[in-house]
N, C-alpha and C positions, 0 to 999 in steps of 0.2 A: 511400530514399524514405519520405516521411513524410506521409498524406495528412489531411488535415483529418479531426477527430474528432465522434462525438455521443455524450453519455453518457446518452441516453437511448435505448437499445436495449430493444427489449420484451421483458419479462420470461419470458413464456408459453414463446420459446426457448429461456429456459437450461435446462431440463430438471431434474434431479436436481442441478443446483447452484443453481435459485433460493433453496434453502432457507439453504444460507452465504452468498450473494450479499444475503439479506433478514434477515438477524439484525441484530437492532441495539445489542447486546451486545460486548463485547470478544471480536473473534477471538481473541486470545492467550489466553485465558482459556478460551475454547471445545476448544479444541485441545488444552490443557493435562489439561482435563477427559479428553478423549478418548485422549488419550498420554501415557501412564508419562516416554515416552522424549523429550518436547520438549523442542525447541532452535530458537536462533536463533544461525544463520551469517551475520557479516557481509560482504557483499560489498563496499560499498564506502561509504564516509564521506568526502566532502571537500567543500571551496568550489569552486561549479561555477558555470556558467551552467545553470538549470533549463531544459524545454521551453516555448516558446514559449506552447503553452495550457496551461500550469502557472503563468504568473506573473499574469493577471489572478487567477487565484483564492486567492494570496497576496498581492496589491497592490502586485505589485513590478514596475518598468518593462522590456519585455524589456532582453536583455543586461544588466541587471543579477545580480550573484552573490546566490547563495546555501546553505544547506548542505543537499545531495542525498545521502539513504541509502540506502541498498539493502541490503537481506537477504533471506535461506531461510527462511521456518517451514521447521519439519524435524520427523517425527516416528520415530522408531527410525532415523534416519540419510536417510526419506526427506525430497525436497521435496515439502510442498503446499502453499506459496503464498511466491510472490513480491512482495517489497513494496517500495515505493517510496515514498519520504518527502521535502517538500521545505517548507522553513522560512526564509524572511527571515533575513536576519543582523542585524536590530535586533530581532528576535523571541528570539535569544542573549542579546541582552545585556539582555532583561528580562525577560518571564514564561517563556521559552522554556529560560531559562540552564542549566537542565541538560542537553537534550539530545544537544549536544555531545561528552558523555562515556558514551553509554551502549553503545558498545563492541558487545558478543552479548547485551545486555539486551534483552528486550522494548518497544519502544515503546507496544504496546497497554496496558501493566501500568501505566503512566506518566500517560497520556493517561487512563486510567478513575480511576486513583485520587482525582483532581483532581474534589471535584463541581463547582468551577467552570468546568469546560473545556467548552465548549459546544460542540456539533457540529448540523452541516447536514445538511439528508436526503439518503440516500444516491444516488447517482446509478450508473447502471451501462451497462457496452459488452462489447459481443462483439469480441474483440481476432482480428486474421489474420495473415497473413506481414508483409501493408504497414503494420503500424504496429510503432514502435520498442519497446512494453510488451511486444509480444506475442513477439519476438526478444529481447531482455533474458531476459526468463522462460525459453526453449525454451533454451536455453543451458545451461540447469543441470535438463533432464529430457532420459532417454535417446531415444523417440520423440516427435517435434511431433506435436500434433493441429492436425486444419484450423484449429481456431478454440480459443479460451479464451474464460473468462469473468472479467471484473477488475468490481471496484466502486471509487468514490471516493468518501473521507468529506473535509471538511473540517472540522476542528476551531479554534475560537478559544479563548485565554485573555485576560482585560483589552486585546482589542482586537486579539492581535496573531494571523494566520491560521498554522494546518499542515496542507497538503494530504498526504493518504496514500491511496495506489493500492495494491488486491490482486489480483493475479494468482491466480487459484485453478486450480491444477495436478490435471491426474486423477486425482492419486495422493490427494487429498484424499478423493474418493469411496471411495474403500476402509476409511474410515475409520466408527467402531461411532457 
């Protein structure tokens, strides 16, 4: 089941994760700061068909492919944040062309270095059982909570869009 989504869920909610949910800074670099011990685990890299309300905001027709990422921030072996990355395939073979190959690299590290990479304000949702983000993510934490908190950035370079969803896991709160 997959119900229609808003990403504009009021802030006020998220409690003690508005403050990662409202950075507008490089999470990777955030986290890095924070753990000795950061990592990123890739879960999965391949030409997919993206979600349905993922492809207006890359300008790609549904059913049309594209290349869908998914990895763990990890910090001492744990997960706190799941992410999800989704980029046109004519976005590969131009401003986008390396992303392809970045393996357990950071995307975030990528994306900031570029001052030309321009990004949209952030937009954010309280994720539950019924949407697919919020099962993706619980997957790779021991106990669900009722609900998560995920943000979407979308980022452009010379025209061409990459949409990235954060899953931000509890175990992020633990964090100095």
């Amino acid at each position: 089941m997959n119900i229609p989504s808003s990403w504009h869920s009021p802030l006020w909610q998220a409690g003690p994760y508005r403050d990662w949910l409202t950075d507008h800074g490089s999470l990777t670099r955030r986290l890095q700061l924070r753990c000795p011990g950061f990592a990123v685990q890739r879960l999965r890299q391949e030409i997919a068909r993206p979600h349905r309300d993922e492809c207006g905001e890359i300008a790609l027709a549904p059913g049309r492919l594209a290349l869908v990422r998914e990895v763990l921030l990890q910090c001492d072996g744990k997960p706190v944040v799941y992410a999800h990355s989704v980029v046109a395939l004519a976005g590969l073979r131009g401003p986008w062309v390396g992303l392809g190959k970045l393996g357990n690299k950071p995307l975030g590290a990528a994306l900031f270095a570029d001052p030309q990479v321009q990004r949209r304000p952030l937009e954010f949702q309280r994720l539950d059982a019924r949407q697919r983000l919020y099962r993706a993510a619980i997957a790779h934490i021991g106990t669900a909570p009722r609900s998560l908190w995920a943000r979407r950035s979308h980022f452009e370079l010379a025209g061409s869009p990459i949409l990235v969803t954060e899953v931000f896991l509890p175990e992020v709160l633990c964090l100095p």
